[in-house]
C-alpha positions in Angstrom: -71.5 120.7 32.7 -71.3 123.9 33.8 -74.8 124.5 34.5 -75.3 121.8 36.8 -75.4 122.9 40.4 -73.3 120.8 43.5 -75.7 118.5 44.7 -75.7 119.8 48.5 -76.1 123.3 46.9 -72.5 124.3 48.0 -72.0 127.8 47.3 -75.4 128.6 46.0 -78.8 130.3 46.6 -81.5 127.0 47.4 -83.6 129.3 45.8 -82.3 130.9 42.5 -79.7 128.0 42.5 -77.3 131.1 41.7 -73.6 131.4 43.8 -74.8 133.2 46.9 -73.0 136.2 45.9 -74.7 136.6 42.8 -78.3 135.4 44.3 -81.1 137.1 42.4 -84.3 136.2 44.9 -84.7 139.6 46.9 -85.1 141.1 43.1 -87.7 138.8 42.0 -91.1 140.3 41.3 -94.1 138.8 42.2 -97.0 138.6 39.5 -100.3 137.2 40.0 -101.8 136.9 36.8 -105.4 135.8 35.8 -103.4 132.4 33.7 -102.5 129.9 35.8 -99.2 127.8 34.6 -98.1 124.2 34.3 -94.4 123.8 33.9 -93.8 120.2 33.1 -89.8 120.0 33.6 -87.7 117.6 31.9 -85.6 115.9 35.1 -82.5 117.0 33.4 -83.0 120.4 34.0 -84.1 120.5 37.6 -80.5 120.8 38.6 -79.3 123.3 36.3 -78.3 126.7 37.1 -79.6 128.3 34.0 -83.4 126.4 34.6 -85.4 129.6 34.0 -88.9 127.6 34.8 -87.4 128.0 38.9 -87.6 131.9 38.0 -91.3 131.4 36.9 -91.9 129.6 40.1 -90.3 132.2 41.5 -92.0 135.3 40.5 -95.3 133.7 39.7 -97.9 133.5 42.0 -100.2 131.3 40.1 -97.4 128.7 38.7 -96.6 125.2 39.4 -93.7 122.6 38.4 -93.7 119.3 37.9 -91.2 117.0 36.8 -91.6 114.6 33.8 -89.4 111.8 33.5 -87.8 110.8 36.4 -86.8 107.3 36.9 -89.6 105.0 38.9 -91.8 108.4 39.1 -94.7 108.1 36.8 -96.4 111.2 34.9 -99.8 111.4 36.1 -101.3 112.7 32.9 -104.8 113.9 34.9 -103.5 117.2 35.6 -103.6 118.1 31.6 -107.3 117.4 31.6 -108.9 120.1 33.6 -110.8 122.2 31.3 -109.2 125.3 29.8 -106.1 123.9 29.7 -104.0 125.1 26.6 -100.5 124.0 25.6 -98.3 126.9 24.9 -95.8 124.9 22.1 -95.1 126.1 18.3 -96.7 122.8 16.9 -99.8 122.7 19.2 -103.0 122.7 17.0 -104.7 126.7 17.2 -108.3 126.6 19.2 -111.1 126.8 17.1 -112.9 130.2 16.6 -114.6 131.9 19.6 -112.6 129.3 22.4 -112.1 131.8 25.4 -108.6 132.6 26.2 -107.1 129.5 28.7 -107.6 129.6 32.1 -104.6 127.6 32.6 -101.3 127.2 30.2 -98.7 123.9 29.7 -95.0 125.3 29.3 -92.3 122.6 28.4 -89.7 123.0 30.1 -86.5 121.5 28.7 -84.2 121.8 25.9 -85.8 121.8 22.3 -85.3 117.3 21.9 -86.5 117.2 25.7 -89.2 119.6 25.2 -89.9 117.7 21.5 -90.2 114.1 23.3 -92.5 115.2 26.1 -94.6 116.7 23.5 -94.5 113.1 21.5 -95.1 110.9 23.9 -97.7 112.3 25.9 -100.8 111.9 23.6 -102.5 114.2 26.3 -100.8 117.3 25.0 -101.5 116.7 21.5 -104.9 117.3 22.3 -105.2 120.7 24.0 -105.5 123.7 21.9 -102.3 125.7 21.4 -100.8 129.1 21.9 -97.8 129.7 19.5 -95.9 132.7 19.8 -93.5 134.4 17.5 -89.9 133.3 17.1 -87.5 135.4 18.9 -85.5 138.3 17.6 -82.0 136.7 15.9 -80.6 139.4 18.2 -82.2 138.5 21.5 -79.5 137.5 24.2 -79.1 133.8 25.1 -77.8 131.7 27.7 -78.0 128.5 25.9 -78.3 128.0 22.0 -81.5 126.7 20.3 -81.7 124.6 17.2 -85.2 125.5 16.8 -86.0 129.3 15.2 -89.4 129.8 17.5 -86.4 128.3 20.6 -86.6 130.3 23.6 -86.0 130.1 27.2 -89.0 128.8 29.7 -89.6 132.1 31.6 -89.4 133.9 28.4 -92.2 132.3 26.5 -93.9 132.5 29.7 -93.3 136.4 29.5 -94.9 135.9 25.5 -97.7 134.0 27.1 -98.7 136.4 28.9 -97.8 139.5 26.8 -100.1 138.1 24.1 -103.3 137.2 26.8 -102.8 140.1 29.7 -100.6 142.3 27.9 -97.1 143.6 27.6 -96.9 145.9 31.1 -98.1 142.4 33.4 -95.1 140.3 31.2 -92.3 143.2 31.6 -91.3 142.4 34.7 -90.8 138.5 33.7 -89.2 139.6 31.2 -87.0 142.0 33.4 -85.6 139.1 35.2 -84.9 137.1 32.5 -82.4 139.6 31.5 -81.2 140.2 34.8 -80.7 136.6 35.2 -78.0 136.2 31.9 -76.4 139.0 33.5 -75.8 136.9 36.8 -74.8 134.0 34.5 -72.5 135.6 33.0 -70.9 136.9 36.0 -70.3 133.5 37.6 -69.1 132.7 34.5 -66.8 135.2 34.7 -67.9 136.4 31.2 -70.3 139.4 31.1 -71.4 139.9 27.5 -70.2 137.0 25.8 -73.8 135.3 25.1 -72.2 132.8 22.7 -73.2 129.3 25.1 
């Protein structure tokens, strides 16, 4: 899979997990927004290049990962109780009128069946009140394919999230890296332009 990295890292950036040549870290902006962010990650996706939830931990200053699972690691399901917690999913139930905004947002991070499960089988989820965002333009660029129209990569629904509750000049530079990360992609891929995978 081409978007699985060597195990000991060989060739690549321990931080971006891009080949060193192509490493994208000394261009990552750092945000420090008023949302804090959950990234639950899938355990399949920890070791893949194109992971854009390592960007979000990247560039955001009030963001942390965790990894759902992982063989013989349990979930610890208290960290989706703290209150104003919201799930940022398409199915996630809308707060009622007059909720303030969240204090702290849930991303999935996995592929839409990964992202689909966790939702599923963590009751927990199912009970915090959702943001949904917009599907993404038909034309917007793409490392990986989605079967799901409201699909989208992690850091850019992370960019959404917090275009819709800080506005659209605190999420540009999320979504700024995002593009400049398909670029570098594609590069290693020897295939700038073709966003067909």
């Amino acid at each position: 899979m081409r978007s699985r990295t060597p195990a000991d890292l060989a060739g690549r950036c321990p931080g971006c997990y891009l080949p060193t040549a192509l490493c994208l870290c000394a261009e990552v902006p750092r945000l420090d927004t008023r949302t804090r962010f959950l990234v639950i990650r899938h355990n399949k996706e920890a070791n893949k290049s194109t992971n854009t939830a390592r960007l979000a931990g990247l560039a955001l200053t009030q963001c942390r990962i965790l990894t759902y699972g992982a063989p013989g690691q349990p979930f610890e399901l208290s960290v989706l109780t703290e209150p104003g917690t919201w799930l940022l999913f398409p199915d996630a139930q809308p707060p009622p009128p007059g909720t303030p905004p969240p204090e702290r947002l849930v991303v999935l991070d996995g592929n839409w069946t990964q992202a689909r499960r966790m939702y599923q089988r963590l009751p927990e989820l199912r009970r915090l009140p959702g943001l949904a965002l917009p599907p993404p333009p038909p034309e917007a660029r793409r490392l990986r394919r989605s079967p799901h129209p409201y699909g989208m990569s992690t850091v850019e629904a992370i960019a959404g999230a917090i275009s819709v509750l800080e506005g659209e000049e605190v999420a540009r530079p999320l979504y700024a890296l995002h593009e400049l990360m398909i670029d570098r992609v594609l590069t290693a891929r020897g295939r700038l332009g073709d966003e067909d995978e």
